[in-house]
C-alpha positions as CSV (number, residue, x, y, z in Angstrom):
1,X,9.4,-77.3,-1.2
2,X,7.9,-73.9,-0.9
3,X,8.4,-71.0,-3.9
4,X,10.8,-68.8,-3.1
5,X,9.0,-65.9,-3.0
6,X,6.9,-67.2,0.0
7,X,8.3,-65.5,3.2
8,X,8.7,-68.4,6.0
9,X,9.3,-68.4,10.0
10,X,11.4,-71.5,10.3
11,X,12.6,-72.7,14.1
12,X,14.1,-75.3,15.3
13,X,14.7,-77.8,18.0
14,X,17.5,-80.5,18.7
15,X,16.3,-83.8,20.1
16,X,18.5,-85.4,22.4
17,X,18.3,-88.9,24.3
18,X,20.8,-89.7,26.9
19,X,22.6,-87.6,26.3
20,X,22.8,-88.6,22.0
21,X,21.5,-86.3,19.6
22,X,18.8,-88.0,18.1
23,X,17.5,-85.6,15.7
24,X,15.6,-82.2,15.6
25,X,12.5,-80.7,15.1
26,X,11.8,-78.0,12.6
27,X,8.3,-76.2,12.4
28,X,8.3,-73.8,9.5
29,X,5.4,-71.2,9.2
30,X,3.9,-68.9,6.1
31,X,4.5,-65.3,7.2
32,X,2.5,-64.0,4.3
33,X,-0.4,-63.0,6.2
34,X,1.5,-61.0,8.5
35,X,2.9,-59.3,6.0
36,X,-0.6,-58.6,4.6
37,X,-1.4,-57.5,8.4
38,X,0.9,-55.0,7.4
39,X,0.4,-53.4,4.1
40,X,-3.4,-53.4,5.5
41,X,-2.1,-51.3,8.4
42,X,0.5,-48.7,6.1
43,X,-2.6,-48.3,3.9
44,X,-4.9,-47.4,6.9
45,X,-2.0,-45.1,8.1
46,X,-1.6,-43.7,4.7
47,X,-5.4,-43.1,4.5
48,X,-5.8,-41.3,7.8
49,X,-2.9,-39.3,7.2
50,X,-4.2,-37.8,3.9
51,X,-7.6,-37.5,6.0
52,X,-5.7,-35.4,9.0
53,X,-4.1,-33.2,6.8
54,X,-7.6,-32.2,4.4
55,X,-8.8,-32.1,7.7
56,X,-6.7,-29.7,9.5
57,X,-6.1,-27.7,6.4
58,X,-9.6,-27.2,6.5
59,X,-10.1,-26.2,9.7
60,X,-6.7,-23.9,9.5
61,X,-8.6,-22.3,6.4
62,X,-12.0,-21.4,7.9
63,X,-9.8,-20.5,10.8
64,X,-7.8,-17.9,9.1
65,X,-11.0,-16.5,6.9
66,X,-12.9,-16.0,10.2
67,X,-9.4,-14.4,11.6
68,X,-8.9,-12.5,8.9
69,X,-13.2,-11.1,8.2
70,X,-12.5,-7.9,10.6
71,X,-9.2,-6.9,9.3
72,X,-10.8,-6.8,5.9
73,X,-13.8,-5.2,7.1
74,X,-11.4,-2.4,8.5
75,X,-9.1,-2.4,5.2
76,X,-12.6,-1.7,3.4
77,X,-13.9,1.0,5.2
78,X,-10.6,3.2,5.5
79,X,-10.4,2.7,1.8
80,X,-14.2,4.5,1.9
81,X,-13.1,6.7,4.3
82,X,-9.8,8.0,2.0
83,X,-12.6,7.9,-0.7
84,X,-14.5,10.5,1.4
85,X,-17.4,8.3,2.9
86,X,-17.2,9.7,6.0
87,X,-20.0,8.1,7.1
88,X,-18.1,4.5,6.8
89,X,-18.2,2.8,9.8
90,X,-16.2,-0.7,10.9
91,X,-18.6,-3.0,13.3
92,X,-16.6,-4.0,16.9
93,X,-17.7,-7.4,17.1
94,X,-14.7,-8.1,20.0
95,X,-13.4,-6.6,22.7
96,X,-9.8,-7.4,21.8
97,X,-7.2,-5.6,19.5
98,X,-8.9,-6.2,16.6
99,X,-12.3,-4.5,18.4
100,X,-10.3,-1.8,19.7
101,X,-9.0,-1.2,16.1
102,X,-12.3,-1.0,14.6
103,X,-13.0,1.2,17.5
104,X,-10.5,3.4,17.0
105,X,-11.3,3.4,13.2
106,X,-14.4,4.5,13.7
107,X,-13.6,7.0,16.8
108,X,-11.0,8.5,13.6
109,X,-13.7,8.9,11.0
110,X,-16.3,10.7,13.9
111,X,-13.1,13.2,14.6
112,X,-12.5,13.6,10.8
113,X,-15.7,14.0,10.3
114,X,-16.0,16.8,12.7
115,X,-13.0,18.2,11.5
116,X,-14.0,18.7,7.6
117,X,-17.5,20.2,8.9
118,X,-15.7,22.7,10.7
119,X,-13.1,23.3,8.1
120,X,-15.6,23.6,5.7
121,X,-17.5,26.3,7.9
122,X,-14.3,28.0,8.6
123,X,-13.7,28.5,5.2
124,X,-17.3,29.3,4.3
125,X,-16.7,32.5,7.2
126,X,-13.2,33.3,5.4
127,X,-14.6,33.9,2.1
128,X,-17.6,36.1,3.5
129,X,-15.3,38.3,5.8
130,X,-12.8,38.7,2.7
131,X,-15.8,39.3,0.1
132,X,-17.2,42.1,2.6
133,X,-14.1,45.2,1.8
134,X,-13.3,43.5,-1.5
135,X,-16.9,44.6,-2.2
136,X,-16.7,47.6,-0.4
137,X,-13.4,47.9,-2.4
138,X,-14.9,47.5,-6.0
139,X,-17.6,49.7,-5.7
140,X,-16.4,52.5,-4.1
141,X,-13.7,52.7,-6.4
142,X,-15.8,52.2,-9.4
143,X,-17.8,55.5,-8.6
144,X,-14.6,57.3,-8.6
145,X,-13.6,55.8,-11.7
146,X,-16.8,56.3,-12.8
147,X,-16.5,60.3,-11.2
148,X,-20.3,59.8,-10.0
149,X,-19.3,61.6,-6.9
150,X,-21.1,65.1,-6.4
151,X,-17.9,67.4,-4.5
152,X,-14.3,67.1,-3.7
153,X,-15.6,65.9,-0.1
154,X,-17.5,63.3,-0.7
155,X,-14.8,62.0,-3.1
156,X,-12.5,62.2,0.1
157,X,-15.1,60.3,1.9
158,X,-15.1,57.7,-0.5
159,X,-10.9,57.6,-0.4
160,X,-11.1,57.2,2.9
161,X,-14.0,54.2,3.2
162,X,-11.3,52.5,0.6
163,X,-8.2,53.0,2.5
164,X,-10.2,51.8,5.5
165,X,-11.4,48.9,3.6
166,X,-8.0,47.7,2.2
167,X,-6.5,48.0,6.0
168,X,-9.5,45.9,7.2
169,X,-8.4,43.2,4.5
170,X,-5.2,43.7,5.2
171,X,-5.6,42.6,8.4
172,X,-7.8,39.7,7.8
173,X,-4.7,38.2,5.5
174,X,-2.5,38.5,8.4
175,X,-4.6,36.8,11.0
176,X,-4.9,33.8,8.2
177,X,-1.9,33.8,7.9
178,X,-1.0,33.3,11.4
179,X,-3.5,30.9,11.7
């Protein structure tokens, strides 16, 4: 008699002879190896399953880095562009949204670009015309101070190349500040 551990198909058959049973006939087979078939196949499911998901983690990480490489690009050069590199530029590799970002990035820094060179000339003609009567300003009024005037009319003249002076600057300070 078997152990009991040992895992049997058993089937049987009756004999009968005219119509008399005359016995039966049992056949009993060891299922063991079929249920070695079968730990051999969770295993090899097991296995491949482990193996598809390193796999497609893999593949969904090179995926996303390769996804992901412009919009870091562009996250690096506005950082150098807020820094002031205005010469930063983002390369368009595609010609889909991410390319027409990096395109507009760098179509943004050109225009800012232009911008602070003509602010920066604006302001360099703001300070000249405003130096020009404070100048005019200064020294004229330090010869009166100073009484190195020669006659009462050339003391008026003077008054008079102040008071024009101060209504020049005057002037300039309101058009700046309507601009």
């Amino acid at each position: 008699m078997p152990a009991p551990e040992n895992r049997f198909l058993i089937s049987g058959q009756p004999i009968y002879r005219e119509e008399a049973f005359y016995g039966g006939v049992y056949v009993l087979s060891s299922v063991d190896h079929m249920y070695e078939s079968l730990q051999q196949v969770r295993q090899m499911l097991i296995l491949s399953s482990v193996g598809t998901f390193c796999l497609a983690l893999g593949c969904t990480l090179i995926l996303s880095r390769k996804l992901s490489k412009p919009l870091v690009q562009m996250e690096q050069a506005t950082h150098n562009i807020a820094r002031g590199n205005l010469e930063a530029r983002v390369p368009v590799i595609t010609g889909d949204e991410a390319g027409s970002l990096a395109q507009a990035i760098n179509d943004l820094t050109v225009n800012l670009k232009m911008y602070w060179d003509s602010r920066s000339e604006f302001f360099a003609n703001v300070s000249h015309e405003l130096r020009t009567p404070i100048t005019y300003l200064e020294g004229y009024a330090k010869i009166l101070g100073e009484k190195l005037f020669q006659s009462e009319e050339e003391k008026q003249q003077y008054l008079k190349i102040i008071q024009q002076e101060s209504g020049r600057l005057t002037l300039l300070i309101h058009d700046l500040f309507e601009l």
